[in-house]
PAVEXNU-680438 format. One record per residue: residue in one letter; x, y, z of N, C-alpha, C, O, CB in turn. Coordinates in nm, 3 decimals. Glycine has a CB too. Layout:
REM residues N
[r "A"; [X; Y; Z]; [X; Y; Z]; [X; Y; Z]; [X; Y; Z]; [X; Y; Z]]
...
***
This chain:
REM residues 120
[r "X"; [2.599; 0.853; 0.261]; [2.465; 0.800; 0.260]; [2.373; 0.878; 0.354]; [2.252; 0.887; 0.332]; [2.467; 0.653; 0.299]]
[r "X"; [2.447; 0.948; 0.483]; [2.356; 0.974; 0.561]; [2.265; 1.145; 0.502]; [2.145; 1.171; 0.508]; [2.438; 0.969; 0.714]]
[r "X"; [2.362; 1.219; 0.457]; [2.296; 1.284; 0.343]; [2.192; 1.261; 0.264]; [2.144; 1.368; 0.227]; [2.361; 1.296; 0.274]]
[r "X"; [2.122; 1.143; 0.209]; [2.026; 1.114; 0.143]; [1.931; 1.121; 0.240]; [1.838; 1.190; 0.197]; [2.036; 1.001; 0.073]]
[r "X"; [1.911; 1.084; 0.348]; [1.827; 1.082; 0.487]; [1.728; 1.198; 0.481]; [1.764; 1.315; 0.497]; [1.927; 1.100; 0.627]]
[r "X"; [1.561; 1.149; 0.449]; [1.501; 1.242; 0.441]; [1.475; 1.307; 0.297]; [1.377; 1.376; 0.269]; [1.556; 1.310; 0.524]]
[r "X"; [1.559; 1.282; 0.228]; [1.485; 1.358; 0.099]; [1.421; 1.335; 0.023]; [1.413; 1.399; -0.082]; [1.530; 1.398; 0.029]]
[r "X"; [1.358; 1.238; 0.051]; [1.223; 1.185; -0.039]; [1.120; 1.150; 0.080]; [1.036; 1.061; 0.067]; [1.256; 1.027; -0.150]]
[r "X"; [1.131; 1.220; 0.189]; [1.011; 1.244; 0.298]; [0.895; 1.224; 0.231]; [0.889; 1.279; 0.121]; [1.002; 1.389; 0.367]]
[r "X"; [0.803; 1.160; 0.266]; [0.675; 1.176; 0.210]; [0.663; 1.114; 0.077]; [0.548; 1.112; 0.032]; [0.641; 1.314; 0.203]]
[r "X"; [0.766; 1.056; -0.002]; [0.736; 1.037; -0.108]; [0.802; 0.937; -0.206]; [0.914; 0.963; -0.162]; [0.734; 1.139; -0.140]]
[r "X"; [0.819; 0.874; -0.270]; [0.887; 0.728; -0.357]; [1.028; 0.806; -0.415]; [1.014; 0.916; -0.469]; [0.760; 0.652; -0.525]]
[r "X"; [1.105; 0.772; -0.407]; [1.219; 0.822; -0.497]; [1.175; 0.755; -0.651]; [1.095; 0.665; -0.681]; [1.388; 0.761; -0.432]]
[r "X"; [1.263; 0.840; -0.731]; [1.250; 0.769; -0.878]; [1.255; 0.656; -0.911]; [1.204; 0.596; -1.004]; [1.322; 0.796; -0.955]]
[r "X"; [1.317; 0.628; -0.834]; [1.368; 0.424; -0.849]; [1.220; 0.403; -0.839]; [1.171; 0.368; -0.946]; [1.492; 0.309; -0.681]]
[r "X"; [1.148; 0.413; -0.757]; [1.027; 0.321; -0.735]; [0.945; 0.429; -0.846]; [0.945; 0.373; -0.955]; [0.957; 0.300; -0.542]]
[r "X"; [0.887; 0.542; -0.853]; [0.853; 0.602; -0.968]; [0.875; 0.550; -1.114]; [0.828; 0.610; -1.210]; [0.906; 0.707; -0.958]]
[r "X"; [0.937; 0.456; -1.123]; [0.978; 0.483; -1.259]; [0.891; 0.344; -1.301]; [0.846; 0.316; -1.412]; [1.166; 0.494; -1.295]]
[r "X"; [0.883; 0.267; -1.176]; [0.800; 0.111; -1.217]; [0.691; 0.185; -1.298]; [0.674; 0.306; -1.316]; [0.720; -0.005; -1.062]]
[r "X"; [0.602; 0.051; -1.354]; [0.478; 0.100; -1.379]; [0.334; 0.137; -1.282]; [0.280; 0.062; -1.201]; [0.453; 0.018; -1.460]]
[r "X"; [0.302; 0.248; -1.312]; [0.138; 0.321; -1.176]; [0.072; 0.226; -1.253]; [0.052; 0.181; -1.366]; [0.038; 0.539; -1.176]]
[r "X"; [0.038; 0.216; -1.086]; [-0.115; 0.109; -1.089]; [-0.224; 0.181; -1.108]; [-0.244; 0.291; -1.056]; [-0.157; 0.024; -0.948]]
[r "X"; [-0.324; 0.104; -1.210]; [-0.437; 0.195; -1.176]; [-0.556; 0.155; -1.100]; [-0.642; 0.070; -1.121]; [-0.485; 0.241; -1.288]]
[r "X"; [-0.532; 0.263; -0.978]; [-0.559; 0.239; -0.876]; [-0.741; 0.363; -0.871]; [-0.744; 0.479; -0.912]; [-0.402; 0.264; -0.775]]
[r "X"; [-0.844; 0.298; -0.819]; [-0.968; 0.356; -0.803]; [-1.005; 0.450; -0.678]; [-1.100; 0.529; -0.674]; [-1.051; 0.251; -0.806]]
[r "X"; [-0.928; 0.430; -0.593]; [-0.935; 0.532; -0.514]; [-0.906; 0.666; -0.504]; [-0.798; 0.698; -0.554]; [-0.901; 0.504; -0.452]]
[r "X"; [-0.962; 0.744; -0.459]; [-0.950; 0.874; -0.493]; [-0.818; 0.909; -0.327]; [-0.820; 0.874; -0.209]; [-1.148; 0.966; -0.504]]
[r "X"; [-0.736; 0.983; -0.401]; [-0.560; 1.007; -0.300]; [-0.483; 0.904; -0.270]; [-0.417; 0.884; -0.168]; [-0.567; 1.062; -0.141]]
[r "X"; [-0.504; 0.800; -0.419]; [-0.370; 0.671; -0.411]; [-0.330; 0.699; -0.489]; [-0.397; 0.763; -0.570]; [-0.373; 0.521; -0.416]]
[r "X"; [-0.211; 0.673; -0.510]; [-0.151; 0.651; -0.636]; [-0.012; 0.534; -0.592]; [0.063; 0.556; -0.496]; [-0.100; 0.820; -0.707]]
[r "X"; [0.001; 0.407; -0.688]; [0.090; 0.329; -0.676]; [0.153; 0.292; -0.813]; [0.121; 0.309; -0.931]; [0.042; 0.230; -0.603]]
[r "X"; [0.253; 0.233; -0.747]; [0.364; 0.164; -0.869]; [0.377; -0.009; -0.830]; [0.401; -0.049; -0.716]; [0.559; 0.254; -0.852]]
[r "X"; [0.365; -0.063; -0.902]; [0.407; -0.218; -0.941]; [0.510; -0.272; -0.958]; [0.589; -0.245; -1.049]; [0.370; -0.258; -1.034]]
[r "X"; [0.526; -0.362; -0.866]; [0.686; -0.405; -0.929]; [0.622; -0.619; -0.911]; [0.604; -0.699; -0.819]; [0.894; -0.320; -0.760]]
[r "X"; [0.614; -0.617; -1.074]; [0.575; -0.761; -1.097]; [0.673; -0.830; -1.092]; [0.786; -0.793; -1.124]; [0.512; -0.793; -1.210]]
[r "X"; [0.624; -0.995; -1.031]; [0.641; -1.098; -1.032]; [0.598; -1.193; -1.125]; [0.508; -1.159; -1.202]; [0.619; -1.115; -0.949]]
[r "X"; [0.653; -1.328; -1.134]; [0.551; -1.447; -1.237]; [0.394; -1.456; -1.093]; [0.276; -1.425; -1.109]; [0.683; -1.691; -1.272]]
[r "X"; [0.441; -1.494; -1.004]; [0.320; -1.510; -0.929]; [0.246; -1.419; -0.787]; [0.150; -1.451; -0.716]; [0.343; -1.636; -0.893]]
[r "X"; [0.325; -1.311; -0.782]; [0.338; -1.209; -0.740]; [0.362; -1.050; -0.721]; [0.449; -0.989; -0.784]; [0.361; -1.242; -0.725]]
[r "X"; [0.301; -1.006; -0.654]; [0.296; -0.826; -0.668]; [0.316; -0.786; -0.562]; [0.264; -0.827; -0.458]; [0.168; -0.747; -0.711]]
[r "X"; [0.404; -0.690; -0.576]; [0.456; -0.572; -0.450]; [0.418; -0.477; -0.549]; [0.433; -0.460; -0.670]; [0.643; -0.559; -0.380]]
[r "X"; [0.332; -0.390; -0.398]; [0.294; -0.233; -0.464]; [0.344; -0.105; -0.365]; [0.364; -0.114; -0.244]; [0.106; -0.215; -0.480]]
[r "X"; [0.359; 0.008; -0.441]; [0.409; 0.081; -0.342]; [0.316; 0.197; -0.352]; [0.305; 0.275; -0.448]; [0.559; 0.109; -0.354]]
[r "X"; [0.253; 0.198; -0.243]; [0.147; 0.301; -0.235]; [0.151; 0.450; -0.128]; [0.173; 0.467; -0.009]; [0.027; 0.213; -0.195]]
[r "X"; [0.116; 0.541; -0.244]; [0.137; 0.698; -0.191]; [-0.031; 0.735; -0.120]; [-0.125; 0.719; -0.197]; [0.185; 0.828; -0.358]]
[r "X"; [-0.055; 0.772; -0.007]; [-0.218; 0.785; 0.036]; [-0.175; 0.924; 0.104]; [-0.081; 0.950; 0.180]; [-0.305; 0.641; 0.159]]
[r "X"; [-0.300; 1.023; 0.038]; [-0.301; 1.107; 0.083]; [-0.401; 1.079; 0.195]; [-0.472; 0.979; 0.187]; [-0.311; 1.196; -0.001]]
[r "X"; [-0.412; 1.181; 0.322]; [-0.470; 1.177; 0.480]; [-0.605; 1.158; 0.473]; [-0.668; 1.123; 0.572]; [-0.449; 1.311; 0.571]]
[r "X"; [-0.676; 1.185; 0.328]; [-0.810; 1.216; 0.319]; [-0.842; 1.024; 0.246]; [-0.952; 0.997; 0.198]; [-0.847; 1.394; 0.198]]
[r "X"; [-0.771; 0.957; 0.250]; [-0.761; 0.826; 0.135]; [-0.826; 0.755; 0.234]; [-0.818; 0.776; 0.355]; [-0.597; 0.752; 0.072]]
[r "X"; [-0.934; 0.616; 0.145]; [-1.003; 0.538; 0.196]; [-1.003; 0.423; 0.109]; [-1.023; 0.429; -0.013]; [-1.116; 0.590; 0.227]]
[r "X"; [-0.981; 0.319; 0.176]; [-0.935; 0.224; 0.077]; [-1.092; 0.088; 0.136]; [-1.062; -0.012; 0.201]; [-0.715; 0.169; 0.113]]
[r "X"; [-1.213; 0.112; 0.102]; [-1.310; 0.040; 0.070]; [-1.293; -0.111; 0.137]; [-1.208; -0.194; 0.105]; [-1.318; 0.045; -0.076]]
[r "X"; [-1.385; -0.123; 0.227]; [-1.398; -0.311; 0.280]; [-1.414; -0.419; 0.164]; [-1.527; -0.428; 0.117]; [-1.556; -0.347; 0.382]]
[r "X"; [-1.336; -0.484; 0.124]; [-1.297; -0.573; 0.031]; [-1.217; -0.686; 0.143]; [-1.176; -0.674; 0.258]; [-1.199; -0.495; -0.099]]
[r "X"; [-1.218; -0.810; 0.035]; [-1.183; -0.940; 0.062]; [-1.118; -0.982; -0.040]; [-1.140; -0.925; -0.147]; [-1.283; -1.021; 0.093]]
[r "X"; [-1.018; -1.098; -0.036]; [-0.967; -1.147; -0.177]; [-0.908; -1.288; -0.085]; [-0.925; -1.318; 0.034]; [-0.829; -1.022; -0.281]]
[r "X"; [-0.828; -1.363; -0.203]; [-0.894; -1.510; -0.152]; [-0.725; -1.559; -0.142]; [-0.696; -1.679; -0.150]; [-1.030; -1.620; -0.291]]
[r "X"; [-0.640; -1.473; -0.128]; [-0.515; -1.477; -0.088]; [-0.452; -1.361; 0.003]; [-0.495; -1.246; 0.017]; [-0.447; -1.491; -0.201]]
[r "X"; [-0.346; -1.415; 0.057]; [-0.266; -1.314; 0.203]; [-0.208; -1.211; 0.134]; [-0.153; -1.214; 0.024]; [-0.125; -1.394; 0.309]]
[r "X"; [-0.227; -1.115; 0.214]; [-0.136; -1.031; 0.205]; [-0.069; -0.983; 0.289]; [-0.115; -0.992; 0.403]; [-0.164; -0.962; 0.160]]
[r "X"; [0.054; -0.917; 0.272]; [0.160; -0.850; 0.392]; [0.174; -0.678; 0.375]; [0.139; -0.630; 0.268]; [0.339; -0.924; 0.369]]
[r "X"; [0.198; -0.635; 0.427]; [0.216; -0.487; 0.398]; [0.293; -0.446; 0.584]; [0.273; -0.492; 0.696]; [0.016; -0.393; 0.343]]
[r "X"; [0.416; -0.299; 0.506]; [0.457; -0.233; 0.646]; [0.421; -0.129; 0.619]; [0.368; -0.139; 0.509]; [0.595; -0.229; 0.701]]
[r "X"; [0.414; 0.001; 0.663]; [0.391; 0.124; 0.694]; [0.568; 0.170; 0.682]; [0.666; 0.135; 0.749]; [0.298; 0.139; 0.851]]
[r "X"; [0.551; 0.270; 0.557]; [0.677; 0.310; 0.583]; [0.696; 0.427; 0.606]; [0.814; 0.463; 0.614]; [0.751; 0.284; 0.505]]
[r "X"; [0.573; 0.541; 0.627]; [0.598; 0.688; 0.681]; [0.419; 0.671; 0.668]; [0.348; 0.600; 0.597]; [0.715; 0.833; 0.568]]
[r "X"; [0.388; 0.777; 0.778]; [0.291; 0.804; 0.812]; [0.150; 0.744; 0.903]; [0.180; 0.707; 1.017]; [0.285; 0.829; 0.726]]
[r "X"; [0.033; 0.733; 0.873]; [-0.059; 0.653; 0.979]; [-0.193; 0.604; 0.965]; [-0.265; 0.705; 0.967]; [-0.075; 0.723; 1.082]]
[r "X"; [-0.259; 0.508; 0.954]; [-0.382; 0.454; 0.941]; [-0.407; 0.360; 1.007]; [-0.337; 0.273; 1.058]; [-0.410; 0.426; 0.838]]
[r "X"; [-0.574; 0.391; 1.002]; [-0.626; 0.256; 1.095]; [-0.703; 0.146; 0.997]; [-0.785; 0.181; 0.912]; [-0.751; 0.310; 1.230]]
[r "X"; [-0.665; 0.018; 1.019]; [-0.652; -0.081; 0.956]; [-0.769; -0.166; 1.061]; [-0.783; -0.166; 1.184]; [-0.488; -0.127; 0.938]]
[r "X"; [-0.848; -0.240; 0.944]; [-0.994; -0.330; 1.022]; [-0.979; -0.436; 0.917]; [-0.979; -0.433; 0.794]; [-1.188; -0.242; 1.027]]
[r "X"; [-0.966; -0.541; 1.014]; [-0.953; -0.666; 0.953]; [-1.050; -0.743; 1.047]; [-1.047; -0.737; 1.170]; [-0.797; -0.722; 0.944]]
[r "X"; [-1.133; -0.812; 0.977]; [-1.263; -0.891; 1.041]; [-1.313; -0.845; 1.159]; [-1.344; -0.915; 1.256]; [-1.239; -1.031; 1.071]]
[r "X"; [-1.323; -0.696; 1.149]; [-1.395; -0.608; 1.251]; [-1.307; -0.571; 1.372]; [-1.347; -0.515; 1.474]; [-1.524; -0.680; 1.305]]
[r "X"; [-1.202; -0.604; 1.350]; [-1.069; -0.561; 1.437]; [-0.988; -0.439; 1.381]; [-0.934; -0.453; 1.272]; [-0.962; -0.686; 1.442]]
[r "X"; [-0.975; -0.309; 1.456]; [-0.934; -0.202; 1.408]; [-0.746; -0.185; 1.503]; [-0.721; -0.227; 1.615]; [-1.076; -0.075; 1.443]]
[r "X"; [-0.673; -0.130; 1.431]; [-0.558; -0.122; 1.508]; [-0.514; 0.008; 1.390]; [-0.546; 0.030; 1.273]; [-0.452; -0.285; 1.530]]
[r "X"; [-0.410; 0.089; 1.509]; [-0.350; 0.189; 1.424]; [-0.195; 0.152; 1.371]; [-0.111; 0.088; 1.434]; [-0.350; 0.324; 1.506]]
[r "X"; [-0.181; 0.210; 1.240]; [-0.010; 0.124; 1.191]; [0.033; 0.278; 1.191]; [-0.045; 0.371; 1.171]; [0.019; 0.004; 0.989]]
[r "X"; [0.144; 0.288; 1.212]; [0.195; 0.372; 1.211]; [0.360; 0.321; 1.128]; [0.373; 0.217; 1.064]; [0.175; 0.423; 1.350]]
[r "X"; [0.470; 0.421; 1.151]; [0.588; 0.426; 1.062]; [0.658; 0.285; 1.085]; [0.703; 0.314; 1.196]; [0.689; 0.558; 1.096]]
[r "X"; [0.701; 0.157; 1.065]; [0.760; 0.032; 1.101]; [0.615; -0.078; 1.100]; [0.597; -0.138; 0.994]; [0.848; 0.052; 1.267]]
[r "X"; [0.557; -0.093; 1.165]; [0.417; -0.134; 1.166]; [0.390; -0.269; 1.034]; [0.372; -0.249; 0.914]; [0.319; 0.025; 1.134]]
[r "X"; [0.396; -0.383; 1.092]; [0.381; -0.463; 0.980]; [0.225; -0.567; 1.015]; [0.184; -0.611; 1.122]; [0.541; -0.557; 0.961]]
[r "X"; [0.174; -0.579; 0.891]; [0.029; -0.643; 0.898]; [0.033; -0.762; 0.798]; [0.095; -0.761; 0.691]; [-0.098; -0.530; 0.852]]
[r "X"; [-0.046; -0.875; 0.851]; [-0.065; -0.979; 0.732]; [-0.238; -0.961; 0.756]; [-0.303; -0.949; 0.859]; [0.020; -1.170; 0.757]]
[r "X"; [-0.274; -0.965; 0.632]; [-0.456; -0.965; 0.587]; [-0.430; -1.101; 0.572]; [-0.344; -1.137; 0.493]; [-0.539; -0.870; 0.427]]
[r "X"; [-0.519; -1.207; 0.662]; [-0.489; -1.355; 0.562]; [-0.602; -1.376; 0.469]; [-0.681; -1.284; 0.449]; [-0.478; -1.509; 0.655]]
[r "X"; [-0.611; -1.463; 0.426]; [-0.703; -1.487; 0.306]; [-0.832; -1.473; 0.321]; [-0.855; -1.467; 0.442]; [-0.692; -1.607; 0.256]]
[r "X"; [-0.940; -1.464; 0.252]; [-1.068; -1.404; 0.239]; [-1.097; -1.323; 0.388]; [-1.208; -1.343; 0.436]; [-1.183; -1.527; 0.201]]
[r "X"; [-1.016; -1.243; 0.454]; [-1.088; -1.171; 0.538]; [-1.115; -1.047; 0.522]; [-1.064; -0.983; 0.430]; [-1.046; -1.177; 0.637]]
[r "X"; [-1.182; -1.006; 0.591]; [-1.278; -0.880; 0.532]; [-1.203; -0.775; 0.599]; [-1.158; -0.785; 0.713]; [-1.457; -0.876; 0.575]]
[r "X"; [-1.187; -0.627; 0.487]; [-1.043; -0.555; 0.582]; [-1.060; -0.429; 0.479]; [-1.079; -0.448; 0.359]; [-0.838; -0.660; 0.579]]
[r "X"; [-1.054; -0.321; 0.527]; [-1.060; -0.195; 0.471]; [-0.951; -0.105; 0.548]; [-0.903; -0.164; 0.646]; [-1.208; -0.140; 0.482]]
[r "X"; [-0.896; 0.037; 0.523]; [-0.852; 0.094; 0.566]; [-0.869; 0.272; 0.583]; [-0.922; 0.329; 0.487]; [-0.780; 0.038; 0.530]]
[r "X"; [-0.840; 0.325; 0.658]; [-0.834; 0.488; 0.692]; [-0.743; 0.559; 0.661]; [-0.661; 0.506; 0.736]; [-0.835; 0.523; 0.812]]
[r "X"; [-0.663; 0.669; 0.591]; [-0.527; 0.705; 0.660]; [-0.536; 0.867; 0.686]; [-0.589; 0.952; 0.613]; [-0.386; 0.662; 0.555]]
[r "X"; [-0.465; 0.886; 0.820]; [-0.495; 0.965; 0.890]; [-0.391; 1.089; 0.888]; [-0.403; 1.201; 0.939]; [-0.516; 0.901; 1.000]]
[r "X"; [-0.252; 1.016; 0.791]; [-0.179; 1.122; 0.769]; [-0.180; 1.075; 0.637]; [-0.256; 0.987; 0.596]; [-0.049; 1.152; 0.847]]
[r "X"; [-0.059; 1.160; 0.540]; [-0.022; 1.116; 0.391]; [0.056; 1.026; 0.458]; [0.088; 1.049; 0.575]; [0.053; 1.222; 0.271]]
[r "X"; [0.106; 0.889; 0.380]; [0.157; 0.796; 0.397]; [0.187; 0.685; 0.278]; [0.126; 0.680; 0.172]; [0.094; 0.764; 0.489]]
[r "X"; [0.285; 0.605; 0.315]; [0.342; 0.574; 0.259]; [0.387; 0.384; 0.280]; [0.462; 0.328; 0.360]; [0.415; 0.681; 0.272]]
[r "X"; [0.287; 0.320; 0.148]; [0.287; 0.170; 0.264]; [0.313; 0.083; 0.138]; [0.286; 0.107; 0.020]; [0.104; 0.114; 0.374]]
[r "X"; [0.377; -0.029; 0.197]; [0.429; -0.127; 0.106]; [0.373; -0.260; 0.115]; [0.400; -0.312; 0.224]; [0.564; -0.137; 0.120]]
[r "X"; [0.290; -0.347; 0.021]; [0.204; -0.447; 0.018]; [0.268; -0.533; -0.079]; [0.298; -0.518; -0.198]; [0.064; -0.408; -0.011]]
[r "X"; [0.285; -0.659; 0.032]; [0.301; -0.784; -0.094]; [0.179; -0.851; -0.111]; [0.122; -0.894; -0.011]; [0.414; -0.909; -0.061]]
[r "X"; [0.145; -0.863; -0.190]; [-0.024; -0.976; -0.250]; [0.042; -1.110; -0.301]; [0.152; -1.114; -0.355]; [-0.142; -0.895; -0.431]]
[r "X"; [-0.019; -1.193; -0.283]; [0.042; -1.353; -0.288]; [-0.060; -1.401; -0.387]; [-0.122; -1.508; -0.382]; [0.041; -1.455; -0.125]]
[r "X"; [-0.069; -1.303; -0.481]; [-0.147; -1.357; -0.617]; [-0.084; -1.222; -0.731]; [-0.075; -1.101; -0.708]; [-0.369; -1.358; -0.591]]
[r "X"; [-0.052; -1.287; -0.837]; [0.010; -1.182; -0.945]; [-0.047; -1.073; -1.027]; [0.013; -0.989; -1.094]; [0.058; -1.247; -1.035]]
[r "X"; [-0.222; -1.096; -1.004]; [-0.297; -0.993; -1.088]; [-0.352; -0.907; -0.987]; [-0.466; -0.885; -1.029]; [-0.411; -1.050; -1.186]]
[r "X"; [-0.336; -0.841; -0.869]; [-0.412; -0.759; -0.775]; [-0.444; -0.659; -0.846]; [-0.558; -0.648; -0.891]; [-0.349; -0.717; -0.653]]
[r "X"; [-0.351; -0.569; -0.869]; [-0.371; -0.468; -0.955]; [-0.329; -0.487; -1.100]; [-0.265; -0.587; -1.129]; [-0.311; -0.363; -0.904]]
[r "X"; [-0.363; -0.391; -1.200]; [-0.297; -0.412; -1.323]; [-0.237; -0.258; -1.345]; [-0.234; -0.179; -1.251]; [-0.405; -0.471; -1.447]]
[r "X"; [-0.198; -0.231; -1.453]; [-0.126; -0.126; -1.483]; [-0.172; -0.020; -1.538]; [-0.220; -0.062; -1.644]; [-0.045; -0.154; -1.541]]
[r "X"; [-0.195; 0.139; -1.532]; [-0.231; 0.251; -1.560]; [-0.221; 0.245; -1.710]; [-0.112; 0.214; -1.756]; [-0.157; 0.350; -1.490]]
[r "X"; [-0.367; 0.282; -1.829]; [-0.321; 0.267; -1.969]; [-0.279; 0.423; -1.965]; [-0.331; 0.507; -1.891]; [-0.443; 0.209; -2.096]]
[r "X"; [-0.168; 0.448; -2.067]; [-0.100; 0.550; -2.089]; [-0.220; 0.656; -2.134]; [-0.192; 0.772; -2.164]; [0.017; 0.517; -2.189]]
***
């Protein structure tokens, strides 16, 4: 196992590739979906130059940082996440993000339609 260590640096192995891409509006995201009946986990690729727009939504969300770094503003509170780094957005608060390297972050949404799916 310890052989595998590192070789998908920077990036989703196929397993998570193979879900369905979200289609996602930001320009240097790109994610995959892995649905629930009332829930969504997304797994999102951000390149260093990525900006993910001040938005609100009317359920929590969780997300960790699993390689790389951004600064995260939630109701005018800024903090940097870096690699381990876990955040809850709670409900309707107002929260945008930076990322400052390519990175690599994992979001649960506690509502099942956040995103929908890339048409072929």
């Amino acid at each position: 196992m310890d052989d595998l260590k590192g070789q998908h640096a920077g990036y989703y192995p196929e397993v998570i590739t193979r879900l369905p891409e979200a289609d996602i509006q930001f320009k240097g995201v790109r994610a995959w979906i892995l649905q629930s009946e009332k829930h969504q986990l997304i797994f999102f690729e951000m390149e260093p130059s990525a900006r993910v727009p001040e938005h609100r939504h009317d359920y929590v969300q969780w997300g960790i940082v699993i390689d790389g770094k951004m600064e995260l503003t939630i109701n005018g509170k800024t903090r940097t996440c870096e690699k381990g780094d876990e955040y809850v957005i709670p409900a309707r608060a107002e929260h945008y993000a930076r990322f400052l390297a390519k990175s690599r972050v994992i979001d649960f949404f506690s509502e099942k339609s956040r995103y929908k799916t890339k048409s072929p």
